[in-house]
C-alpha positions as CSV (number, residue, x, y, z in Angstrom):
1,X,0.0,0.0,0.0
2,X,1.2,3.5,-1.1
3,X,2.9,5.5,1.8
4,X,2.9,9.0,0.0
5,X,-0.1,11.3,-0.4
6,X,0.1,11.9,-4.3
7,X,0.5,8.0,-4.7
8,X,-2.7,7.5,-2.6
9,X,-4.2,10.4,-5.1
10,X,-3.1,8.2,-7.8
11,X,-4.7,5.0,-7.0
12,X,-8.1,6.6,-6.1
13,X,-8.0,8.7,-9.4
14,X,-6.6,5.6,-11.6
15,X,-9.5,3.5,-10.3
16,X,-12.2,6.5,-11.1
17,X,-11.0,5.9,-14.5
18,X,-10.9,2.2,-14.8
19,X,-14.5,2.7,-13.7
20,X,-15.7,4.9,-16.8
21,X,-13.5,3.1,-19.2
22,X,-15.2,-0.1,-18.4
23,X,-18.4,1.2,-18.3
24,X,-18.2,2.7,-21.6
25,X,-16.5,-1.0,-23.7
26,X,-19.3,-2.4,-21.8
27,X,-21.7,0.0,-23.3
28,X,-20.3,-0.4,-26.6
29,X,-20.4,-3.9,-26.5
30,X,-24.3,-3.7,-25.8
31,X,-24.2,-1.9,-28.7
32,X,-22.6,-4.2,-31.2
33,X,-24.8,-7.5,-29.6
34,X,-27.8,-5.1,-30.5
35,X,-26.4,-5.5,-34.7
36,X,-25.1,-9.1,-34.1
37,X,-28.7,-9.7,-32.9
38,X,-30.3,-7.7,-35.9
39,X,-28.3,-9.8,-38.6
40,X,-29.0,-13.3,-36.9
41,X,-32.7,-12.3,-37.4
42,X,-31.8,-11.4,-40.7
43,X,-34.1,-7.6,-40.2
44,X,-31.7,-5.3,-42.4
45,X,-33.6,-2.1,-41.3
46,X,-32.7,-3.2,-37.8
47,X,-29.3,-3.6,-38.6
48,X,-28.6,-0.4,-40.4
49,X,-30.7,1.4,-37.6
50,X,-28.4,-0.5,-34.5
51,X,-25.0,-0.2,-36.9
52,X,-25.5,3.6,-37.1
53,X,-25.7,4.1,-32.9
54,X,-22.6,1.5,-33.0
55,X,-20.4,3.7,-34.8
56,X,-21.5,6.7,-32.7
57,X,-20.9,4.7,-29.7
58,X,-17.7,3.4,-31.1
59,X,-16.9,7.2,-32.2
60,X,-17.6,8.5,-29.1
61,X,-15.2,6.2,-26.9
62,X,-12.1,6.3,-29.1
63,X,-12.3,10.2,-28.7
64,X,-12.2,9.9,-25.1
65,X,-9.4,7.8,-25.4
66,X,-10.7,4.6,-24.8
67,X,-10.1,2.8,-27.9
68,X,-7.0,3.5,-30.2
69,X,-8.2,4.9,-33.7
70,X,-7.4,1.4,-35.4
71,X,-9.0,-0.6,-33.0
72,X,-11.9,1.1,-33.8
73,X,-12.3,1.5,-37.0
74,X,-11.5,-2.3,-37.5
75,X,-14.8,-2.9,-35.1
76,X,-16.8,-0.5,-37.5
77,X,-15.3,-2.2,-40.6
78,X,-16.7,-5.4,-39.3
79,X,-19.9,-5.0,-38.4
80,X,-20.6,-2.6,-41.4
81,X,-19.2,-5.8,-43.5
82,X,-21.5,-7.8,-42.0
83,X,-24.5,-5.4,-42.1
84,X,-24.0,-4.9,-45.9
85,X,-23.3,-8.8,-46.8
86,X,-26.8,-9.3,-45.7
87,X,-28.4,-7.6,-48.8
């Protein structure tokens, strides 16, 4: 356990963050079940409606840092791959 004040300030704040970052990848990965779940029941409409609030989602948490840039535009290339193979 840390002995000096700024180290304590450190662990409280570090685990503040861990906190929001999980929160948010666990709020984008409700998101991207919501398109999986669209394509399995093959509803198109659906899918383009649940892949545009992905990408926002997705959007939203590599701005704050969350996801690098690649990461997430590899996730958006994938599910808009698999949105637009369903035509």
């Amino acid at each position: 356990m840390a002995n000096i004040k700024s180290a304590k300030k450190r662990i409280l704040v570090i685990e503040t963050k861990t906190m929001r970052n999980k929160a948010i990848k666990s709020k984008v990965k409700t998101f991207i079940k919501k398109v999986d779940a669209a394509i399995a029941a093959g509803d198109k409409e659906a899918a383009n409606v649940a892949l545009t609030a992905a990408i926002s989602e997705i959007s939203k948490a590599t701005s704050k840092g969350i996801y690098h840039k690649n990461t997430a535009s590899r996730k958006i290339s994938r599910l808009t791959k698999a949105v637009n193979k369903m035509a």
